[in-house]
N, C-alpha and C positions, 0 to 999 in steps of 0.2 A: 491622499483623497479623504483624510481622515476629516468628520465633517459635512462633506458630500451624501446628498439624497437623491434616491431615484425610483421609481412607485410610491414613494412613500415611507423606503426601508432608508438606510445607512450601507451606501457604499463601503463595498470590504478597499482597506487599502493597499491603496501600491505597494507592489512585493507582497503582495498574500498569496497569489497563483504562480509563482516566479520558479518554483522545487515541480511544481503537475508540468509547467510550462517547458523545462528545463528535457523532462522526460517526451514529454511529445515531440521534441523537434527533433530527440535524437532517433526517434523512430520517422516522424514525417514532415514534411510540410507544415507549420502555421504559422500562419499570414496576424500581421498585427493587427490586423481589423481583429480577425477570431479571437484574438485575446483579448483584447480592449472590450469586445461583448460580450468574454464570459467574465471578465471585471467587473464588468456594469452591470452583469447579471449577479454577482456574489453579494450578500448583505455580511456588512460586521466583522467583527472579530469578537469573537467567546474565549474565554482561556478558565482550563482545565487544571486542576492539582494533580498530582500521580497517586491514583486511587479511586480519582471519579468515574461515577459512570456516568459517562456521553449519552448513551440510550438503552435505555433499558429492553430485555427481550418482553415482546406483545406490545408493547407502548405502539400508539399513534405515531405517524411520523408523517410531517409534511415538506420536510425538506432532508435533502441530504448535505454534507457536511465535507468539508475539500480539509484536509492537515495541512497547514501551514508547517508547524513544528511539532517536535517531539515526537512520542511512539504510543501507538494504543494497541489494543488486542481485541479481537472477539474472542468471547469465551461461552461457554454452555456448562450449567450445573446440574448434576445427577441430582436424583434422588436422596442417596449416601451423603452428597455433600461434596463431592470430588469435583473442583473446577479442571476443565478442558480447556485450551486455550487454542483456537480453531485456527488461527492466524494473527503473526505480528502485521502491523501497520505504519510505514514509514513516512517521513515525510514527503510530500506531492500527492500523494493516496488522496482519493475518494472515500471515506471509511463506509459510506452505504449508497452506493448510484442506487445499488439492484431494491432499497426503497420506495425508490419513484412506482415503480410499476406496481410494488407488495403494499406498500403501503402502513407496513409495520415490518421488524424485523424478528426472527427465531430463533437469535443469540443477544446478547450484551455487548456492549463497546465501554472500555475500561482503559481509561490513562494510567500508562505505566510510568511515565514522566508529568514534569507539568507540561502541559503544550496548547498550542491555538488552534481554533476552526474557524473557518469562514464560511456560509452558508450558501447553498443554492436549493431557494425555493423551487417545487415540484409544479408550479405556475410557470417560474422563470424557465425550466426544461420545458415544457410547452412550448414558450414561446421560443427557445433555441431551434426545435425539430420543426416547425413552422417557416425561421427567417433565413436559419444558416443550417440545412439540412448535414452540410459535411465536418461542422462543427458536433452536430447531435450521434453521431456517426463515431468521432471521437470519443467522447463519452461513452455511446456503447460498448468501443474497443477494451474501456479501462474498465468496464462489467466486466467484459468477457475475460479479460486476462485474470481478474480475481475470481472468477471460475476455476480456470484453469491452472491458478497455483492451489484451490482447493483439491482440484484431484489430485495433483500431484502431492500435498499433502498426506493423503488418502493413502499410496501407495507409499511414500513415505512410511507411515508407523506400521503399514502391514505387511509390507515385501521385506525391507529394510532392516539390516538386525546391527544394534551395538550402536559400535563408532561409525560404521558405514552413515545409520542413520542420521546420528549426530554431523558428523561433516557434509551428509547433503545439506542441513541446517544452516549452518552457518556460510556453503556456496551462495544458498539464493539470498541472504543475507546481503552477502558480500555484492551481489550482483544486482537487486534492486537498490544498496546504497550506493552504487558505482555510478548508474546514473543518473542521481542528482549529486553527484559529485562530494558525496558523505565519506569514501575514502581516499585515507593519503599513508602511501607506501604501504599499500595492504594492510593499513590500519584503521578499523571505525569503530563507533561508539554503537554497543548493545546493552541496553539497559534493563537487562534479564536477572532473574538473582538463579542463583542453579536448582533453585526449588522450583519458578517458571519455568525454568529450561527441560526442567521434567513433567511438568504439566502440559510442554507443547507436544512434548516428544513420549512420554509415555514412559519417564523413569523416573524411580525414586532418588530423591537428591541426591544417595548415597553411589549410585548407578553413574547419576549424572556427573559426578563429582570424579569417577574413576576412569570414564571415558574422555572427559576430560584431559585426564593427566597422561590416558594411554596417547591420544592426538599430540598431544604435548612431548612426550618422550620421541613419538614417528615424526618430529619436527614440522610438524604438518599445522598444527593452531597452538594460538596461545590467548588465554582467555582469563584476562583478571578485572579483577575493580570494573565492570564494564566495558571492557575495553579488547577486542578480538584483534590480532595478527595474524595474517597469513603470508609464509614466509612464498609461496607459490600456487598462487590460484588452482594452475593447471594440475598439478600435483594431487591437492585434496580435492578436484572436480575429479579426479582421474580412481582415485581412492574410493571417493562416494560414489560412483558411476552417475554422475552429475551429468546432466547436461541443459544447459539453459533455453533451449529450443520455447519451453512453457510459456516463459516469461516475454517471448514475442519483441527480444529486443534489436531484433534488425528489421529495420522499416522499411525496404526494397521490395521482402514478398508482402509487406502489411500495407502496401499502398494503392493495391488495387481497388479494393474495396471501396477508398473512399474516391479514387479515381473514377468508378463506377459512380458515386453523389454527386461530382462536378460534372460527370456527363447528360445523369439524365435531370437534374434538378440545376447545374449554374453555380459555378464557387465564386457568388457574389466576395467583392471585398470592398465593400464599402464600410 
């Protein structure tokens, strides 16, 4: 599509929503009309270096931004100087729906690789909750789930102690790259240096560095150059007292919902 205009913007092209796409079906239903108009609704493609920031925290924002590729972070800086890093962001990710309604955001978005975005004007979500209510719906869902890996987060650094911690880590990892299909044979690419990996989690690289090798000794992960193994999912969910429930990735109880939009509003597909 590259080329192609539509308002006035630059159609994002084919295969820019194909990783978000990937992820919705294995949770529900969508219908190629939905995707063809949230195509039509995406402007561009942007490509980022590993280190930029995407948006800065307070800045205006009038649109939100889909990850084609690569990985970013939100991050929060103290006072001190101490970056936080609030949540990794993987490919298919939204990196700011919840935007739309704020209107600026209260953290930074930072490319930890190089990677692309495609945009969805805060106009174009308009006209999405307007035309295809169970489309807008969708969207909501992927707020809501990055909610809800933020609490869990939350209790992450503060229930959580050690390697427990660290191996929840690398479960939801393992589980939001699973489905868009980023692992092969319990192997994918994290592109973390063990200095972030203590900025997400709350240890000094030193820390980070030892729980590392303890996970590694319990044959549970193995984590170099970028690069995570897990010799048994179950094992180190079982370790971390992991359980993926958060992440809302069976779409049987998540279909209500939108089941309830096609009833009282019409799951047009045209």
């Amino acid at each position: 599509m590259a080329g192609d205009f539509a308002n006035g913007r630059r159609v994002a092209p084919t295969g820019s929503v194909d990783k978000f796409v990937k992820a919705v079906r294995k949770r529900f239903a969508f219908s190629d009309a939905e995707e063809r108009m949230l195509l039509e609704r995406m402007s561009g493609t942007t490509r980022f270096s590993a280190g930029d920031v995407l948006v800065s925290e307070g800045s205006p924002v009038t649109f939100s931004s889909l990850l084609s590729d690569g990985f970013v972070c939100r991050e929060k800086m103290t006072d001190s100087g101490h970056r936080q890093i609030a949540e990794v962001t993987v490919p298919g990710d939204f990196i700011d729906l919840h935007s739309y309604p704020l209107g600026r955001l209260d953290h930074s978005i930072t490319a930890l690789t190089d990677c692309r975005t495609v945009r969805l004007y805060h106009e174009d979500i308009d006209a999405i909750i307007q035309e295809r209510p169970r489309l807008a719906r969708i969207l909501w869902f992927a707020t809501m789930v990055d909610a809800s890996i933020h609490r869990e987060w939350i209790v992450n650094l503060g229930s959580r102690k050690g390697a427990k911690r660290m191996a929840h880590f690398f479960c939801e990892m393992y589980y939001r790259l699973e489905v868009v299909d980023m692992v092969r044979d319990g192997t994918f690419f994290l592109p973390l240096t063990q200095g972030q990996l203590g900025e997400a989690l709350g240890f000094t690289p030193v820390h980070t560095n030892r729980l590392l090798q303890e996970l590694r000794a319990a044959n549970l992960l193995e984590y170099r150059s970028h690069s995570a193994t897990v010799a048994d999912i179950g094992e180190l969910a079982s370790f971390a007292g992991f359980d993926p429930d958060y992440l809302y990735l069976g779409g049987a109880r998540h279909r209500a919902g939108l089941d309830r939009a096609d009833h009282q509003y019409g799951a047009s597909t045209r």
